[in-house]
C-alpha positions as CSV (number, residue, x, y, z in Angstrom):
1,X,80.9,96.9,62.2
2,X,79.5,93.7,60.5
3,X,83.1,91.3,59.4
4,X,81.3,91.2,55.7
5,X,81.4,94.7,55.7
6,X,84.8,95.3,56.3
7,X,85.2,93.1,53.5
8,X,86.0,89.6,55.7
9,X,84.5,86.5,55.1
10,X,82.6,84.6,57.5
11,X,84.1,81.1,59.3
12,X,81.5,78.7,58.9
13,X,80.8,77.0,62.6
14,X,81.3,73.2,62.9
15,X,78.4,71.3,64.3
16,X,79.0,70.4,67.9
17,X,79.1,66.3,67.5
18,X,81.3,66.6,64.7
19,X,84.4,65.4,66.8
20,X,82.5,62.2,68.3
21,X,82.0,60.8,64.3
22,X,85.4,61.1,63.5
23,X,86.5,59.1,66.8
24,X,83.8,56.3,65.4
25,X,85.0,56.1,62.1
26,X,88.8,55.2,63.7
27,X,87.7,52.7,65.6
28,X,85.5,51.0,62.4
29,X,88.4,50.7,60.9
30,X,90.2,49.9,63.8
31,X,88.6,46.7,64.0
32,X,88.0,46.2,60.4
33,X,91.5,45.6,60.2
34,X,92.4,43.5,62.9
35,X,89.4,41.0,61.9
36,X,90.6,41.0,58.4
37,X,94.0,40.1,59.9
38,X,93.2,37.6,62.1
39,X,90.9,36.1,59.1
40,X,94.5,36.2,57.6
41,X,96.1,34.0,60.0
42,X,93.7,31.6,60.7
43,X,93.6,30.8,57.2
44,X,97.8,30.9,56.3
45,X,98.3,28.7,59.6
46,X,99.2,24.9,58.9
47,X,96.2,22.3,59.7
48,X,96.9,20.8,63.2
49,X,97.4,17.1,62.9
50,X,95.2,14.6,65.0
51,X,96.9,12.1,67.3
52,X,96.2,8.7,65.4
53,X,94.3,6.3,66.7
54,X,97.2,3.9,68.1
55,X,98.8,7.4,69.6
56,X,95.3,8.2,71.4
57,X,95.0,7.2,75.0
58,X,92.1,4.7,74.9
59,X,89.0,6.1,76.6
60,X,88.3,3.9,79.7
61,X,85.1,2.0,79.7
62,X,82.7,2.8,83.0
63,X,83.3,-0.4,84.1
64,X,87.6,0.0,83.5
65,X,87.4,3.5,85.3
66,X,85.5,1.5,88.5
67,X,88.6,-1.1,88.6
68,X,91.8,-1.1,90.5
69,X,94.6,0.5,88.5
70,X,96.2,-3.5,88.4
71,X,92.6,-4.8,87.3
72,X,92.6,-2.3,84.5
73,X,96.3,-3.0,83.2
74,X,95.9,-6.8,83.5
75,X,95.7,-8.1,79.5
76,X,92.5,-10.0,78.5
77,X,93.6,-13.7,78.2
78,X,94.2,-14.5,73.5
79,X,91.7,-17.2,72.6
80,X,92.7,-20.3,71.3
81,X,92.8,-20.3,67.5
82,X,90.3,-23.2,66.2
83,X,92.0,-25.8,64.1
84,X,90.6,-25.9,60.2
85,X,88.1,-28.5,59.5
86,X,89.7,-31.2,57.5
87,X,87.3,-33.2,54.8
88,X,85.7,-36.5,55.9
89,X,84.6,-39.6,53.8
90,X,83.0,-43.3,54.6
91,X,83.7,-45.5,51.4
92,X,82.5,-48.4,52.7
93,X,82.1,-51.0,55.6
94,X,80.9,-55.0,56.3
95,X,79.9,-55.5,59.3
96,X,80.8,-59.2,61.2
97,X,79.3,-59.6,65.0
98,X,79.1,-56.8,66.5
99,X,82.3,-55.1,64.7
100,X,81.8,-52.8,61.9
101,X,84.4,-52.6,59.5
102,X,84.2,-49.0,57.7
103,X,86.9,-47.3,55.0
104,X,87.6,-44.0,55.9
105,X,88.9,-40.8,55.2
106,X,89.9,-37.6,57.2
107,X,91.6,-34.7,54.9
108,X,94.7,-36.8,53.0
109,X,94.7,-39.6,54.8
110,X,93.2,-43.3,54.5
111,X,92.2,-46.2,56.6
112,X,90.7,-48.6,58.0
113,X,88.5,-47.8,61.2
114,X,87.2,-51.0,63.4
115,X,83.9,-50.0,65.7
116,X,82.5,-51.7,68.0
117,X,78.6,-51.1,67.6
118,X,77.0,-53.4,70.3
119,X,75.4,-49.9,71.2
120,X,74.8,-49.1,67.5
121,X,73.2,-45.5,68.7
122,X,76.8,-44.9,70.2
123,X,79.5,-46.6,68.0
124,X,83.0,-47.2,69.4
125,X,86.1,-46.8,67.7
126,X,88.2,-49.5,68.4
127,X,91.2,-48.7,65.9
128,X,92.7,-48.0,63.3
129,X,94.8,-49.1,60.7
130,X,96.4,-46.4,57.8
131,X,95.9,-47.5,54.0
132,X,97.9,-46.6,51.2
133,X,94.7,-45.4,49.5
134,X,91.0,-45.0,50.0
135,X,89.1,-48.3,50.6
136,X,86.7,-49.3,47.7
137,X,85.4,-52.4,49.4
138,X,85.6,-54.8,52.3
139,X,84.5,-58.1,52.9
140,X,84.9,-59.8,56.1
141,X,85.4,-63.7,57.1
142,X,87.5,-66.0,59.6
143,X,88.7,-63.2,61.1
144,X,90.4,-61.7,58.1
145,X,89.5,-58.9,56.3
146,X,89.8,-58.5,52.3
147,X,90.4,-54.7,52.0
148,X,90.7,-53.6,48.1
149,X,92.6,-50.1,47.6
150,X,91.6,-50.0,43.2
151,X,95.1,-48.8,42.2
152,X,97.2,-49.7,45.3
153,X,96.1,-53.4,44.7
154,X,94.3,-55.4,48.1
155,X,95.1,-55.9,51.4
156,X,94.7,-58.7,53.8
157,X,94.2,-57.8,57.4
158,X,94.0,-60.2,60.5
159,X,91.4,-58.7,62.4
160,X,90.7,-61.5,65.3
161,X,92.1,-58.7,67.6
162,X,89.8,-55.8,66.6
163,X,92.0,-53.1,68.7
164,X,95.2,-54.4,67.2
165,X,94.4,-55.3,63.2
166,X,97.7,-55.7,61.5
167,X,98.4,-56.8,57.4
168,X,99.2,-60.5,56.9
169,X,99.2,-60.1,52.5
170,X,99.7,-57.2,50.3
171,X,99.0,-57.3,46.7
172,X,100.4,-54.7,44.0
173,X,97.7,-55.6,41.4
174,X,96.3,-52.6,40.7
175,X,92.2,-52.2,40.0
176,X,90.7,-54.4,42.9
177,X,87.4,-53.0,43.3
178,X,86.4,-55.8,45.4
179,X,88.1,-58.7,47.1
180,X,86.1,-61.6,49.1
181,X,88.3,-64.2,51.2
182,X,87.2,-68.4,51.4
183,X,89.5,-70.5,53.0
184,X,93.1,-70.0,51.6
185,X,92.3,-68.2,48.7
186,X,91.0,-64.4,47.5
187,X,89.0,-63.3,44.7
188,X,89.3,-59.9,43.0
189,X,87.1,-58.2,41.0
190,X,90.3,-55.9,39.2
191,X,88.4,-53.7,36.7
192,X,90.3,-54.7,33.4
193,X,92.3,-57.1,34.6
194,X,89.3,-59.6,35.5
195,X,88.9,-61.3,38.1
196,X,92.0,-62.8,40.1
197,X,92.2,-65.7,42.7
198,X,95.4,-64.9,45.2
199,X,96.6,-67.7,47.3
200,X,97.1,-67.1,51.1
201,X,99.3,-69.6,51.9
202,X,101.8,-68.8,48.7
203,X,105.0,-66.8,49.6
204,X,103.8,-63.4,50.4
205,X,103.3,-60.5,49.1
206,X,100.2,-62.2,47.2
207,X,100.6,-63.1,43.3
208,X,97.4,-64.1,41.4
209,X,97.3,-67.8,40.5
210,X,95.8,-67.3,37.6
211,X,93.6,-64.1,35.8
212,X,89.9,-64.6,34.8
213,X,89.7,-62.1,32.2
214,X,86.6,-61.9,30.0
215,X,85.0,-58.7,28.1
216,X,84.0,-56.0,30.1
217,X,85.0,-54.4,33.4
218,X,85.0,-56.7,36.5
219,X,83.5,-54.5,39.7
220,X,81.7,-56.9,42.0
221,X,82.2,-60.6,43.1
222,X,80.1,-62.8,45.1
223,X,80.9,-66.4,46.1
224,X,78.4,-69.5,46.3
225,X,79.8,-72.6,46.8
226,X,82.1,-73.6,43.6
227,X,80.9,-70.7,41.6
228,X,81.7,-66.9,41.1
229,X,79.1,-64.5,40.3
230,X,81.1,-61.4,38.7
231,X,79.2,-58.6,37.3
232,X,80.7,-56.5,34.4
233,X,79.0,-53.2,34.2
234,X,77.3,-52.9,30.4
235,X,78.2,-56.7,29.7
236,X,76.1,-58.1,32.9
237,X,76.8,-60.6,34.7
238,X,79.3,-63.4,34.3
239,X,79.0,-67.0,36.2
240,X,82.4,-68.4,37.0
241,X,83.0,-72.2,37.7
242,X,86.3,-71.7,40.6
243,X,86.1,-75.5,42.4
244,X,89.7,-75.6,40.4
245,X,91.4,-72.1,41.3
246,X,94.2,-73.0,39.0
247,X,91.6,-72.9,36.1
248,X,88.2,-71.0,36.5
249,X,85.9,-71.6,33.5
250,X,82.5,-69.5,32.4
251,X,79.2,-71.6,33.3
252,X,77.3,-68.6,31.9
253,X,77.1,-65.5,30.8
254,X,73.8,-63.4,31.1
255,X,73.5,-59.9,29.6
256,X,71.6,-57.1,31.6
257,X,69.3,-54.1,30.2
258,X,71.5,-51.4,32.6
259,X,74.7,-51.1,34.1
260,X,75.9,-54.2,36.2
261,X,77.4,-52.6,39.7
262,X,77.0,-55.0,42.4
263,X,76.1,-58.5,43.2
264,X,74.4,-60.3,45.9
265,X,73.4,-64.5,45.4
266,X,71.1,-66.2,48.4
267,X,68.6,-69.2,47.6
268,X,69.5,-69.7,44.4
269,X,69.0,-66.3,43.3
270,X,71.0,-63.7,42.3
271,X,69.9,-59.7,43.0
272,X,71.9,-57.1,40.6
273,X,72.0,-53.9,41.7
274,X,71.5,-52.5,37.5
275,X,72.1,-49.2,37.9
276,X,68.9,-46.9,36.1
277,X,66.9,-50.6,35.8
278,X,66.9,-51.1,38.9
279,X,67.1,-54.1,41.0
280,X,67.2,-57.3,39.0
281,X,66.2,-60.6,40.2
282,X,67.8,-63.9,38.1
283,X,67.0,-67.8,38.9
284,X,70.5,-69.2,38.9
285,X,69.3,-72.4,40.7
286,X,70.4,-73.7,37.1
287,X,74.0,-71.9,36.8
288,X,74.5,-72.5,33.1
289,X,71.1,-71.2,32.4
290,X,70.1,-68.2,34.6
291,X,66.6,-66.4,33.6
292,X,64.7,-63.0,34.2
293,X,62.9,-63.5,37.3
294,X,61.6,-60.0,38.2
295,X,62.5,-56.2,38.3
296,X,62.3,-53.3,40.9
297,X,62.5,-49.8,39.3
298,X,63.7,-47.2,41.4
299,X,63.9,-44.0,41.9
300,X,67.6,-43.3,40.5
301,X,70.7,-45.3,39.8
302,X,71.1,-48.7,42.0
303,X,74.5,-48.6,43.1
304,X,74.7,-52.0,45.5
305,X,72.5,-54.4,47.2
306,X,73.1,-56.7,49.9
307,X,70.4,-59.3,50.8
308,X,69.3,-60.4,54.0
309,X,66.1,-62.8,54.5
310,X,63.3,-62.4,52.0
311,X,64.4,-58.4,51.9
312,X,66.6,-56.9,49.4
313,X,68.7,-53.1,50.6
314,X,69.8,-51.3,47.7
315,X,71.5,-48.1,47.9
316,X,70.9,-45.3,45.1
317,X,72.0,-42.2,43.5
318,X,69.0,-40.4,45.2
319,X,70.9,-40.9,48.2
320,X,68.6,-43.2,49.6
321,X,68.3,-46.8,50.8
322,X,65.3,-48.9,49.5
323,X,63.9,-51.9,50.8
324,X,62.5,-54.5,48.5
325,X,60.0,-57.4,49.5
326,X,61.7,-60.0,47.2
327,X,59.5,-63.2,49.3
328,X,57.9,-63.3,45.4
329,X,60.9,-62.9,42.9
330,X,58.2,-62.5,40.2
331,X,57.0,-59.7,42.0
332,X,59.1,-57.4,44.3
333,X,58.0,-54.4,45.9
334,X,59.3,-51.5,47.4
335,X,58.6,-52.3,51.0
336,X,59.8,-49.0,52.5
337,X,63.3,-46.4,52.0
338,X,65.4,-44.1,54.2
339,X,66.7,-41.2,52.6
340,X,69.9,-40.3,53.4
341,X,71.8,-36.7,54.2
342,X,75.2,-37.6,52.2
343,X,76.0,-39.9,49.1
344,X,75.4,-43.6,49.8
345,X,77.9,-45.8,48.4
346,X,77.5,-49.5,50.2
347,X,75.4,-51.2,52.6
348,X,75.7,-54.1,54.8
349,X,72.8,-55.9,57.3
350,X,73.3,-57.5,59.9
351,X,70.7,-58.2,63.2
352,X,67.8,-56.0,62.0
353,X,70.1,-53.1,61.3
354,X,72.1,-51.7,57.9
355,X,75.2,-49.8,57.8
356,X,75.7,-47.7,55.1
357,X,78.6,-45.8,53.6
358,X,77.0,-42.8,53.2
359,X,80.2,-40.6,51.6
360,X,80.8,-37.1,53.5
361,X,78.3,-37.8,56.2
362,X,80.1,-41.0,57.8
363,X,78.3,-44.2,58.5
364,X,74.9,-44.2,59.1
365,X,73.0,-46.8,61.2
366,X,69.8,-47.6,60.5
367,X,67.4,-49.6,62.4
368,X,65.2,-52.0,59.5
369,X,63.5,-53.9,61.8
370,X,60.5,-52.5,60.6
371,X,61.1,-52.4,56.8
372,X,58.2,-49.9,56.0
373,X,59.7,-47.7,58.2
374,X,63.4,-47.8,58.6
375,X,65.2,-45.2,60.7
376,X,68.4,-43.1,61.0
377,X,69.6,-44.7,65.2
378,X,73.3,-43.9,65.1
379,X,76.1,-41.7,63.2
380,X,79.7,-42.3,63.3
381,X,81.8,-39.3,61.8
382,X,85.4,-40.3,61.2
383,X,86.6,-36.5,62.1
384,X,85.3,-37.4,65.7
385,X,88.0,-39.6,67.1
């Protein structure tokens, strides 16, 4: 009898696979979860610090991991810190024989340097001698040397034993610019206090005799015979009658167009370096009436001039050194220049060469046998002892 007959309901049948899904879906979720908690964890877990660099164990080289384990260890020798380069300066220099006299200065600390320049391509330094302050000028005779230190006064130095120069006179007079010696006596060109005449032979340290003091401000001397040529910056120059130390008297008095820096006399002439007029040339074969000879314009500023011959050397602002024909004093030319790599402050010839103070680059040496073509031949740097 059919079941739905006898009033019985019929069990539906379950597909055969029906078992095998269920077992799928588990394991889905199975692993559903455990990826979900291991997504947990990595994110919850702290961050794993890094070893720092000073912890790491350096990584040998190729070369390290060839080596001997007592090559490898072996630490690398330090190097030698280099000492700091101190500041150099030449402020000036005269040159007697084959001596040059140059002021110097390396970092704080002053002097006067002594070279022997018989190979003026290689300049020897000879010695030495520490100054109070920065040398302004020095002039050179009789184997003594006038040193002038502007506010620390002047020095006299006994320099007939050029690897042993010692100080003989000391004066406190503050200003000397310049100082020239003849015989017993030096002359000071002292900025405001005019020009003083110190005697050697007086109870040292020095005491001026007597004070020159006329308007203006006294910054070069040069000496001819009886008379003192002084030049006073915007007042010119100033002729001075000394053949009586005790009681110098003005011959003359000649006013220049510029500014009256240095002096230089020879033949009867004297040269004026006249700062941005040039070079001027006066007739002072007639001391109590000098006259206008001739003028050399140059490029900038003439600071100082030394003369030599028919040849003038002036040193300039530019930096350079010029060389003027002065054979016609009517008519000078520029015969030829130099230009120079620092700051020239002074010059001095001597044997067809000039030496020139030339600031932070030391002293130059330059060979002016040939005028129209003068050339660098020698350096001397006061940092290279």
């Amino acid at each position: 009898m059919d079941p739905e007959e006898m009033g019985e309901k019929k069990q539906p049948e379950h597909p055969p696979n029906s078992s095998l899904a269920l077992v799928v879906v588990v394991v889905v979720v199975v692993c559903v979860i455990v990826a979900v908690w291991a997504i947990w964890k990595s994110v919850s877990r702290p961050p794993e610090e890094k070893p720092t660099p000073s912890a790491a164990a350096p990584r040998p080289t190729p070369a390290a991991a060839e080596r001997k384990p007592s090559e490898v260890s072996r630490p690398v020798a330090q190097q030698p810190t280099p000492k700091p380069v101190e500041s150099t300066y030449c402020s000036a220099v005269a040159v007697d024989g084959h001596y040059a006299y140059v002021g110097e200065q390396v970092g704080n600390r002053w002097g006067l340097a002594i070279l022997d320049v018989t190979n003026p391509a290689r300049p020897v330094r000879m010695s030495s001698l520490p100054t109070s302050y920065i040398v302004q000028t020095i002039s050179v005779s009789d184997g003594r040397a006038a040193v002038s230190l502007y506010t620390f006064g002047l020095w006299v130095v006994d320099v007939k034993n050029p690897a042993a120069p010692t100080v003989i006179a000391t004066s406190s007079t503050a200003g000397a610019l310049q100082a020239v010696t003849s015989g017993s006596l030096v002359y000071a060109a002292c900025g405001a206090k005019g020009l003083q005449i110190f005697d050697l032979g007086a109870t040292l340290p020095l005491k001026a005799r007597v004070a020159f003091v006329k308007d203006g401000w006294v910054r070069s001397i040069a000496l001819s015979g009886h008379l003192a040529y002084v030049t006073l910056a915007a007042w010119g120059l100033n002729i001075v009658d000394v053949s009586r130390p005790t009681s110098p008297t003005l011959v003359a008095a000649y006013q220049l167009p510029g500014h009256a820096n240095s002096v230089a006399v020879s033949g009867g002439r004297a040269y004026v370096a006249d700062g941005p007029t040039g070079l001027q040339i006066l007739d002072v074969s007639n001391p109590t009436s000098p006259t206008l000879k001739g003028t050399c314009k140059l490029p900038s500023a003439a600071l100082q001039v030394a003369v030599s011959n028919s040849l003038a050397y002036v040193t300039s602002a530019q930096p350079r050194l010029s060389i003027v024909d002065v054979a016609d004093p009517t008519s000078p030319t520029l015969k030829g220049y130099c230009d120079l790599p620092g700051a020239t402050v002074i010059v001095a010839v001597s044997g067809g060469l000039a030496y020139v103070a030339d600031a932070d680059r030391g002293l130059q040496i330059i060979d002016v046998s040939d005028p129209a073509k003068p050339k660098i031949v020698g350096t001397y740097n006061p940092a290279e002892r």
